[in-house]
C-alpha positions in Angstrom: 21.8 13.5 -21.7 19.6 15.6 -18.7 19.9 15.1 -15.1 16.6 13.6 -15.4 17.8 11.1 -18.2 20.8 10.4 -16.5 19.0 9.5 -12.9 16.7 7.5 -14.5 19.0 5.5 -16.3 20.3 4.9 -12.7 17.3 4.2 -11.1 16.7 1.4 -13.4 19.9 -0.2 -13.2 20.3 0.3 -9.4 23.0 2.0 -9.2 23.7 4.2 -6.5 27.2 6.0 -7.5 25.3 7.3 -10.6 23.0 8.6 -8.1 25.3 10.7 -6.5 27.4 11.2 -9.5 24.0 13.0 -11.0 23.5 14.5 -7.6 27.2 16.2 -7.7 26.5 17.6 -11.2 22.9 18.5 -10.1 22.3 18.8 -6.3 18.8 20.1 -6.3 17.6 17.6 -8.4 15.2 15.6 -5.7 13.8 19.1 -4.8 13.0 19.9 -8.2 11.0 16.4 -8.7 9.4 16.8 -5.2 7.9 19.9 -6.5 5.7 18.4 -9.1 2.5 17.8 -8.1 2.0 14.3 -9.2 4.8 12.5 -10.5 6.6 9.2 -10.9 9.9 9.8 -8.5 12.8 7.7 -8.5 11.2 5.7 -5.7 8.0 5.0 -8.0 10.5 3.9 -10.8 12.9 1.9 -8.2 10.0 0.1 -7.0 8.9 -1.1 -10.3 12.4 -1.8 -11.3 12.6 -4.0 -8.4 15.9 -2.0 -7.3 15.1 -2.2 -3.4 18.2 -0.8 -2.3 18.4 1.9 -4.8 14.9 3.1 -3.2 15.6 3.0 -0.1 18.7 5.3 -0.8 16.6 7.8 -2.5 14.0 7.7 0.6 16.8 8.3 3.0 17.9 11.5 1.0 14.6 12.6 0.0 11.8 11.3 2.4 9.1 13.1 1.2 9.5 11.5 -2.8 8.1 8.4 -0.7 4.5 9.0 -0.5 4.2 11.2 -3.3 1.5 9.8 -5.8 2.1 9.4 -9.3 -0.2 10.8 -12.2 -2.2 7.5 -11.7 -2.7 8.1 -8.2 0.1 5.8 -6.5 2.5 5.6 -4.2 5.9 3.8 -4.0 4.1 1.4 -2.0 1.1 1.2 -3.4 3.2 0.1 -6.9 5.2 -2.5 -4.9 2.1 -4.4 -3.8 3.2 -7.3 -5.5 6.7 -7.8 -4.3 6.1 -8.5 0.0 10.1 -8.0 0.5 9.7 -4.7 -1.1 7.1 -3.6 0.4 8.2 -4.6 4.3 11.4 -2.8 3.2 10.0 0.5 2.4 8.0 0.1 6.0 11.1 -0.4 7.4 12.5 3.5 6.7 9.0 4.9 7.5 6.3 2.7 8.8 3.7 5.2 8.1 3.7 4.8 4.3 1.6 1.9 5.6 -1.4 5.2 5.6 -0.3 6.8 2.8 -4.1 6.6 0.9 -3.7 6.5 -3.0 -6.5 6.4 -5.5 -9.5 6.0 -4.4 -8.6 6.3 -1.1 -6.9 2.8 -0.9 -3.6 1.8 0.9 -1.3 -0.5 0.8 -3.7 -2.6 2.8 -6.7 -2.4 0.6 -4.4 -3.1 -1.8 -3.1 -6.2 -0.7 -6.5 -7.7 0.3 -7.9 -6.9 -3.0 -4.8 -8.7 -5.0 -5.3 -12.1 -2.3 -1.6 -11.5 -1.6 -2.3 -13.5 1.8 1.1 -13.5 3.0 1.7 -9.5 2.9 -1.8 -9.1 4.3 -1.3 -11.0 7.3 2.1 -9.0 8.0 0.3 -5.7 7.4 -2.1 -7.0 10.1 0.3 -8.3 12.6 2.7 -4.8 12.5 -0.3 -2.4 12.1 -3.3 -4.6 13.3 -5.1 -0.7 13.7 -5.2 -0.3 10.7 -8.2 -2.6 9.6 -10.1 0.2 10.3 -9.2 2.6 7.3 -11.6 2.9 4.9 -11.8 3.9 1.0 -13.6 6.9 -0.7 -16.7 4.6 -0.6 -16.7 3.8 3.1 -15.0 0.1 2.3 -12.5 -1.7 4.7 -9.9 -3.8 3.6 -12.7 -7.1 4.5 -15.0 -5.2 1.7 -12.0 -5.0 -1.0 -11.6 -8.9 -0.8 -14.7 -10.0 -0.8 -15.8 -7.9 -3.8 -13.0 -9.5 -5.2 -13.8 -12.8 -4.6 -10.6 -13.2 -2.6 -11.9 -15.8 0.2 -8.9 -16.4 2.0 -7.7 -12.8 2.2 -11.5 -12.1 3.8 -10.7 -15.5 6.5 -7.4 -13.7 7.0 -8.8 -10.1 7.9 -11.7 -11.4 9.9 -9.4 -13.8 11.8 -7.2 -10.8 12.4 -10.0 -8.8 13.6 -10.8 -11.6 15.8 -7.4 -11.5 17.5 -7.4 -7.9 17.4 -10.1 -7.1 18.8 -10.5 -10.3 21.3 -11.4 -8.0 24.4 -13.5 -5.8 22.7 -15.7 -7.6 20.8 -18.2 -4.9 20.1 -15.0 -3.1 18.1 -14.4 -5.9 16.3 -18.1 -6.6 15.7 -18.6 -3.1 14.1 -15.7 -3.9 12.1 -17.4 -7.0 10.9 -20.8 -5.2 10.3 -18.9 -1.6 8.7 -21.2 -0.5 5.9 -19.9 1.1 2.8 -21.5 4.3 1.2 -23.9 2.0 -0.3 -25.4 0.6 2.9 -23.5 -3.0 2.1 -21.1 -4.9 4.9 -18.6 -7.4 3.9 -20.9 -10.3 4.8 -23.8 -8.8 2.1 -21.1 -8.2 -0.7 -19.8 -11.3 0.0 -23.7 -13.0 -0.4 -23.7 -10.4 -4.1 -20.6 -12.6 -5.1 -22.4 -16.0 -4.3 -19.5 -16.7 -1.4 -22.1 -18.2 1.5 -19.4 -19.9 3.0 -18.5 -16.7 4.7 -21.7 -15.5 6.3 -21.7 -17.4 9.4 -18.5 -15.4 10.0 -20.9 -12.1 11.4 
């Protein structure tokens, strides 16, 4: 079996002394996969493994494999979405994966708000309450994301967030609340599109 075989076959069982065992046998192996372009890493297949520990370990030795974007345009992050004690590890060995921007020009934000996953979101916006203001290739903020989505409690969580946030400068926070999108749209119009009135008295 390859290196590569063999460190995957590690990666998805976790286990870290095959890691170094295929490390000893092959030490520029995490080079060599950081110098593909676009690539799932061992992080990328960790992640989806759910092997937290295993991906932190290959983060610590190879930093850089951590905000490299697969052939489908994701991070390590951005795959981990789903799984909020993954995901707040991860942030944990480099809180600025929380920028890393994947397809589309999403991050782990957008990301979250589009899913619903409220209880992620509102750590996201507690640890890195700046970072509301990131936007997607088409000029959308995370408050967008959800309610094109229809998610109505991730939009009350945002725009509660950008409330607190923004308490003392309420014209921030306002053009937050009235950001347009490359189509002219804020959050309170596609939120009218997708026949959720309940949120308009929120502007």
């Amino acid at each position: 079996m390859t290196s590569c075989g063999k460190l995957r076959e590690a990666v998805k069982a976790g286990n870290i002394d095959s890691l170094y065992a295929v490390i000893r046998k092959d030490p520029y192996i995490l080079d060599r996969i950081d110098q593909v372009p676009f690539i799932d890493t061992p992080v990328h297949v960790a992640v989806t493994s759910g092997q937290d520990d295993f991906a932190v370990e290959v983060m610590n030795l190879k930093p850089s494999l951590a905000r490299k974007l697969n052939t489908d345009g994701y991070s390590p992050i951005h795959l981990a979405i789903q799984n909020e004690r993954m995901v707040l590890r991860l942030l944990e060995i480099d809180k600025d994966l929380v920028r890393v921007k994947g397809r589309e020009g999403y991050t782990p934000l957008h990301c979250a708000a589009e899913q619903g996953n409220l209880r992620l979101l509102a750590q996201l916006l507690v640890d890195y309450p700046e970072y509301v203001r990131d936007v997607t290739i088409r000029s959308e903020t995370a408050l967008h994301i959800a309610a094109k989505n229809n998610k109505l409690e991730a939009v009350q969580v945002l725009a509660q967030s950008l409330r607190r946030t923004y308490f003392y400068s309420s014209s921030m926070g306002k053009k937050l609340l009235n950001w347009k999108d490359k189509d002219g749209n804020t959050a309170l119009h596609v939120a009218a599109y997708n026949n959720q009135p309940q949120l308009l008295p929120m502007g």
